[in-house]
N, C-alpha and C positions, 0 to 999 in steps of 0.2 A: 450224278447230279452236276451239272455246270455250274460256271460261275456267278455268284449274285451279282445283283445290281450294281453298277458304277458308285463308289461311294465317294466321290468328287463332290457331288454337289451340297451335300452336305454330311459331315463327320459327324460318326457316332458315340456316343457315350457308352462307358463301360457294360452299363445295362443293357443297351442297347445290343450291343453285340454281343451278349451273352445271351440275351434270347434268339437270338439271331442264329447262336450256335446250337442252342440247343434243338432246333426244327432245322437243319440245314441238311443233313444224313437221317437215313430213314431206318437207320437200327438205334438202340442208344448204346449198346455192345454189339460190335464188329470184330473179335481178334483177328490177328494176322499182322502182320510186318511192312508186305509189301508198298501198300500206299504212304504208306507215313514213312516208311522210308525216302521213294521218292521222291518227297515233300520237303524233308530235311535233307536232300540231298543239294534239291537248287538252293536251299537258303544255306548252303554248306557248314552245317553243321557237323557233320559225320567222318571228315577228313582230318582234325586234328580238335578232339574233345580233351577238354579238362579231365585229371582224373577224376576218375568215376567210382563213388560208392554206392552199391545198387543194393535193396534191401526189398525181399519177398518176403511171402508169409502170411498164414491164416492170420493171427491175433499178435498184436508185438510191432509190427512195421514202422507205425507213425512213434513210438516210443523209443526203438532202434534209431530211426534215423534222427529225430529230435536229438539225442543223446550226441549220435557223433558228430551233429552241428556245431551244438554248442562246446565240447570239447576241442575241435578245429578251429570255431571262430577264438577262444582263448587262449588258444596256441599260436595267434598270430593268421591263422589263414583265412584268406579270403572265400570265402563259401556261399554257393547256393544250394539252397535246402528246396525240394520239391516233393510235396505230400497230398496225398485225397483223401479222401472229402472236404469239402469245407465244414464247419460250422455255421458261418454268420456271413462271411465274407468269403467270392473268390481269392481275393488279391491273398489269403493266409495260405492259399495253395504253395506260392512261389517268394521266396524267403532269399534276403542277400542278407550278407554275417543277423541270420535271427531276425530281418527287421524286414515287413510286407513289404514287397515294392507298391510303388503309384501307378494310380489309373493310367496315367501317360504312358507309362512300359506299357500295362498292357496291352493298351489300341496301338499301340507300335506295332508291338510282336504281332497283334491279331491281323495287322492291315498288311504287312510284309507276309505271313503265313497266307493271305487270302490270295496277295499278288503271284505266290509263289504254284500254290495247289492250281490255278486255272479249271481245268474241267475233273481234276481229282476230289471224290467228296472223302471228308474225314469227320469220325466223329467229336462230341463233344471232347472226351477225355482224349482222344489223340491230336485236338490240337491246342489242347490247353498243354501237353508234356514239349509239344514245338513249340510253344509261347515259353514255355521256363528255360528249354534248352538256347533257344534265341538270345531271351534277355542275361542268361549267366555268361553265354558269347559277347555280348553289347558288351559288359559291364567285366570280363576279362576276371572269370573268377578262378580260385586255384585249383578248387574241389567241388564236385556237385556230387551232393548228394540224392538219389533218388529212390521214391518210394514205388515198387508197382503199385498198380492199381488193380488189376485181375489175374492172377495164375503168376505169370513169368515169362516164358517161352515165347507166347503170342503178343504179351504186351508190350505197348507202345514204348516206355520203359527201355523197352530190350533192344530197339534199334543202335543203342550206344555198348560197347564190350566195358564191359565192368573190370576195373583194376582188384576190385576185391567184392565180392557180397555175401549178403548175408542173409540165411533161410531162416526163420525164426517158427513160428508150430505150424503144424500142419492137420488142419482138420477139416472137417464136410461143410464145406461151404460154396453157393456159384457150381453146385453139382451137374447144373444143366450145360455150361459153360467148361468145364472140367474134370467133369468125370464122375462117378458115385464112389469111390473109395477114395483113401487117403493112400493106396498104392496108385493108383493113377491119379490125383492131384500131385503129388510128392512129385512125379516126373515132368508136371508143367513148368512147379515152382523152382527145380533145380535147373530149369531153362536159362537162368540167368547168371550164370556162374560162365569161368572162360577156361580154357587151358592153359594149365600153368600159371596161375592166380590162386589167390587164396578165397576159399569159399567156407565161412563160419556155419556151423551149424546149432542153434539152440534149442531143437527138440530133443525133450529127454528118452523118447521113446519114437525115433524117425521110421518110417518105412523104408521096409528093405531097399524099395526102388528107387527112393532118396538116394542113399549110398550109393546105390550100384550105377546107378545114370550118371554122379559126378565123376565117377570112378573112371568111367566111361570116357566121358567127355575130357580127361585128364584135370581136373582141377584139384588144388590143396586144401582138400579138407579137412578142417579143425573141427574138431566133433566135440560137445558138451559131454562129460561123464566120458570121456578117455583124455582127449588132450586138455581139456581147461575145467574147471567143473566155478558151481557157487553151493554155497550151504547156507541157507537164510542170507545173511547182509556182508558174507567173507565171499569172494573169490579168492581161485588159483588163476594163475594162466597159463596158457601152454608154455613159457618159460619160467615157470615155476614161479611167479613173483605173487603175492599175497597181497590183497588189499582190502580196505573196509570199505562198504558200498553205502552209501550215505542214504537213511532213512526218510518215512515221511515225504515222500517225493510222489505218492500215488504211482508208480511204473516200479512192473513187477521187478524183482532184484534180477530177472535170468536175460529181460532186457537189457537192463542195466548193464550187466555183465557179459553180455553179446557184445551191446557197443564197444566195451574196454577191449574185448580179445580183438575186436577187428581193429581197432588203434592200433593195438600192438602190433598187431601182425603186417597195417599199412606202414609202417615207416613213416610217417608221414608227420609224426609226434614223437617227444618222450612222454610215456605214461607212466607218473609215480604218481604216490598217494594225495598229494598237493592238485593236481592233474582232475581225479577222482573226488574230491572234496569238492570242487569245485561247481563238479554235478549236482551237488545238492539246490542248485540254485535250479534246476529241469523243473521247467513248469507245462501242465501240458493238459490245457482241459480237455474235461469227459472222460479220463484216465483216472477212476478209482478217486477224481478231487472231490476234497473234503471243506467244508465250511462250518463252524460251529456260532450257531447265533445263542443270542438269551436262553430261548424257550427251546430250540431244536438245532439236529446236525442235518445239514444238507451235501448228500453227495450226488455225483453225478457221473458216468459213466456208461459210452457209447458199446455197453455189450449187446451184443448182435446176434451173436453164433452160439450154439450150446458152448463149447470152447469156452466161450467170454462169460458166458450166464454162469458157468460153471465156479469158473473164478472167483465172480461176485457175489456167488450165495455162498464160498466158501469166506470172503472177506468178512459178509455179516456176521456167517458166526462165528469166526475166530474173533469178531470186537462187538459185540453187543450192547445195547443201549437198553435204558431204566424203562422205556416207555415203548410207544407202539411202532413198527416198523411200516412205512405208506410207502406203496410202488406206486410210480407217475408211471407209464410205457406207452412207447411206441414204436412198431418194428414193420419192416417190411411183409409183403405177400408171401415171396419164395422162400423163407424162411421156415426150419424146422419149429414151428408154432410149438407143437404139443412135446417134444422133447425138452424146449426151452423152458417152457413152466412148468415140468414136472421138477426139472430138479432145484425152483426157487419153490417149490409148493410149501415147504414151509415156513421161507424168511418172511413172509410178509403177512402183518395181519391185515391189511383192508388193498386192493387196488382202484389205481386212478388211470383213464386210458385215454389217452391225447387223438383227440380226432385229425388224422394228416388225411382225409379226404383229397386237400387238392394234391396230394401228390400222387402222382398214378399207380407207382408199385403198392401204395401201404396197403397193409392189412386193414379192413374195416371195424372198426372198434364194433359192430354186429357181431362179427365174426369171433373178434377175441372173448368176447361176453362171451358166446358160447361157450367154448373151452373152460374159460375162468368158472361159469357156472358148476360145472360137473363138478370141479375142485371142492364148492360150497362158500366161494371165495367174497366178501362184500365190496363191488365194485360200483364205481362212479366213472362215467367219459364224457366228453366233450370237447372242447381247445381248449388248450395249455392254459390260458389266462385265466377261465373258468373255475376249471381245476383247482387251480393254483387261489384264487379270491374265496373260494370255497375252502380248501385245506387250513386258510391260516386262519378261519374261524373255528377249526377243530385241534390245532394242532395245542400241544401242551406240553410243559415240562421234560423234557426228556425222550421225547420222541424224534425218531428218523425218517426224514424225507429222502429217496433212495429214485430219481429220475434216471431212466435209463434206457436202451434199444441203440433204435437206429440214429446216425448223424441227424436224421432230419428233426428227430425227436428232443434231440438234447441241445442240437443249435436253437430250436423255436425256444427251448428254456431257456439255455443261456441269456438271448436276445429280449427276453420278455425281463429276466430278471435285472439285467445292467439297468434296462431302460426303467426299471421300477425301484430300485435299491435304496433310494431316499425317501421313496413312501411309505413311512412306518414300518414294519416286518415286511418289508417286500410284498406287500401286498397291494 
């Protein structure tokens, strides 16, 4: 695709050009390297990058990398943080020490990436990782941290040589995209790893071809359960040092304790207990957060993948509540539908199903009814707002409100609820 329209005559707003991006390439997934590379080659990005924390992985990424922001930024360093999906907001994609850049970067970065690409098309996600990589060049950061977005190997992501990264689990997800096992995902995701760097790994149970591909590739791998382990809320690390991982933070402890061995092992910090304490301040919505009102608990949580569902119906019943447990859900199309609700079949006693019609992957709450039927399960669907004005005339004493799926499903919550939060129960 060539290049759009002259935007001389009049400049676009944030919005603007984010629809703009999103119809501009005719895949919404493209992998591969090579265009975005030569993309980031004119806007010279590529010849002398900050270092680089690159952080893969099924479930765990955005927690990983949140983690070593905020350790970095409190250590003095200048950081930019870069993660997907949004929630609510693009601009929470791209993060200088913790704090959204402004519209202004954006259409910076997006107006020089547009000057730069000419008759090169890219898609949405590969040029929103040149807009982050751009603006941490503008703004001369020490560290950039970054999150892939699909696999590792092919992601855009991967155009920069990671000083250190980190594989975090590895499960069936993006099968179309990646492969149907977790031995052929395991090989996309160790794509981002370099020779002779240190490459963390926090699956407890990796596939062989994890190992064997870094092994390959010459990288140092610190492996969870040989060189560093956690047990509930202690780390070890691979220098034997002990620490207590600060609770109540919603992000699983093996997260947690990912970020810290990759601290250690970049140089780049002293990591003592002070260091680590500090993390209890990690906030990081859609991760397991928790809210306790008068009458009910509201959590929320972007699980997605059996992986993540897995997690969360293990969360409910390790902490159970007096009253009735209500699922909000909404999840994509390509998703393991009927695996995902088999193994919450029993945390939940009523569901509620968020109609994301306008979004083209979802799942049709039709569709999901079905499913949930067979179960015997009592459901209600509709938007989220509905849902939601309808729930808090049922909800009582002691019950859990448990919203969850897809990013698209828990940012409509979030956004509904900020915007509602002063009318009585949120409703």
């Amino acid at each position: 695709m060539g290049a759009l329209p002259s935007l001389s005559m009049a400049p676009l707003s944030l919005s603007a050009w984010l629809e703009r991006l999103e119809s501009q390439h005719p895949a919404e997934i493209e992998l591969g390297l090579d265009r975005v590379s030569a993309v980031a080659c004119k806007l010279g990005l590529l010849a002398s990058p900050p270092t680089t924390l690159t952080v893969a992985g099924t479930n765990g990424k955005g927690s990983v990398v949140t983690v070593l922001s905020t350790a970095l930024v409190y250590s003095g360093k200048r950081v930019g943080r870069y993660t997907s999906p949004h929630l609510n907001r693009f601009n929470e994609r791209i993060c200088i020490d913790d704090l959204e850049v402004q519209d202004a970067e954006l259409i910076a970065a997006f107006e020089a990436i547009e000057e730069a690409r000419a008759s090169i098309s890219l898609t949405y996600f590969e040029v929103a990782t040149l807009a982050a990589l751009w603006i941490f060049q503008e703004r001369d950061v020490d560290v950039q941290v970054l999150e892939v977005g699909l696999g590792g190997r092919l992601d855009a992501v991967n155009i920069i040589d990671a000083d250190l990264s980190v594989v975090t689990s590895i499960g069936l997800d993006h099968t179309d995209w990646l492969g149907d096992s977790r031995e052929l995902i395991a090989i996309e995701k160790a794509g981002v790893a370099r020779p002779g760097q240190p490459c963390v790994v926090a699956d407890p149970n990796p596939p062989h071809s994890l190992l064997s591909t870094l092994d390959a590739q010459g990288a140092q791998t610190s492996l969870i359960n040989r060189d560093w382990a956690v047990v509930e809320d202690e780390m070890q690390t691979a220098s034997h040092q002990r620490y207590q991982l600060p609770g109540n933070t919603g992000l699983l402890p093996v997260n947690m304790a990912a970020a810290i061995q990759a601290l250690e092992l970049s140089g780049l910090v002293t990591v003592d207990q002070s260091l680590v304490d500090h993390l209890a301040s990690v906030s990081l919505t859609g991760r397991l957060s928790r809210m306790q009102t008068e009458h009910y608990e509201l959590l929320l949580d972007v699980a997605h993948n059996v992986e993540s569902v897995s997690q969360l119906a293990q969360f409910l019943k390790d902490h159970p509540v007096s009253g009735k447990t209500v699922a909000v859900f909404g999840v994509m199309g390509d998703k393991p539908i009927r695996d995902m609700l088999f193994l919450c079949e029993t945390a939940f006693d009523e569901w509620n199903l968020i109609d994301l019609c306008h979004v083209p992957r979802a799942m049709s709450t039709d569709r999901l009814a079905e499913f949930l039927q067979r179960m015997g399960a009592a459901i209600n669907y509709g938007p989220f707002p509905d849902l939601w004005q309808s729930l808090m005339t049922r909800v009582t004493t002691g019950d859990r409100i448990v919203v969850f799926g897809s990013f698209f499903a828990v940012g409509e919550a979030t956004a509904y609820l900020s915007a509602h939060q002063h009318d009585g129960e949120q409703n």
